[in-house]
C-alpha positions, 0 to 999 in steps of 0.5 A: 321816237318814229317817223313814219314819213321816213318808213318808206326810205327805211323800206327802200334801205332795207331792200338796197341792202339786202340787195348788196348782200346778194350781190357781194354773195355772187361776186364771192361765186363769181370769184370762185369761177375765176379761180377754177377756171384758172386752175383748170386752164393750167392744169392743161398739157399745151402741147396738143392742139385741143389745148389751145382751143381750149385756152382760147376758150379759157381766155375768152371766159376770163375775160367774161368773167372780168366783164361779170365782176366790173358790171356788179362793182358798178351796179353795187356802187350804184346802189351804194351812192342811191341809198346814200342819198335816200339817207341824206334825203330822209335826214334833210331839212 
C-alpha cells in the first residue's frame, strides 16, 4: 500500500541521500588530498630555504584541508539529522 501524502518526503530522502553519497565521494577526494600533500611535504630536503616556504605552504593547506573535512562532516550531520526527522515526520501521528 502507498501513500501519496508521503511521496514528497520520500522525493526529499531520495535527494538527501544522494546528497551524502556525493559528499562522502568528495570527502574520500579530500582525503586523498591530504595524503598527497603529506607525501609531498615529506618528500622535501628542509635544508634549502625554499623548503621552508614551502612547508609554510604545506601547513597552511593541511590545515585548510582539515577546515574542508569539519565543514562537510558537519553539513553531512546536518543532513543526517534532516532527514532523520522527515522520517519521524512522515511516519508520526
Amino acid at each position: 500500500m502507498t501513500y501519496p501524502v508521503l511521496s514528497p518526503a520520500f522525493a526529499h530522502l531520495h535527494t538527501i541521500d544522494a546528497v551524502l553519497h556525493a559528499m562522502a565521494a568528495l570527502r574520500d577526494d579530500v582525503d586523498d588530498l591530504a595524503a598527497a600533500a603529506t607525501h609531498a611535504r615529506d618528500a622535501v630536503q628542509w635544508q634549502a630555504p625554499s623548503a621552508r616556504a614551502f612547508a609554510t605552504r604545506a601547513d597552511g593547506l593541511e590545515r585548510m584541508l582539515r577546515t574542508v573535512r569539519s565543514t562537510l562532516d558537519q553539513a553531512a550531520d546536518d543532513l543526517r539529522h534532516a532527514r532523520y526527522r522527515i522520517v519521524a515526520s512522515a511516519v508520526a501521528p
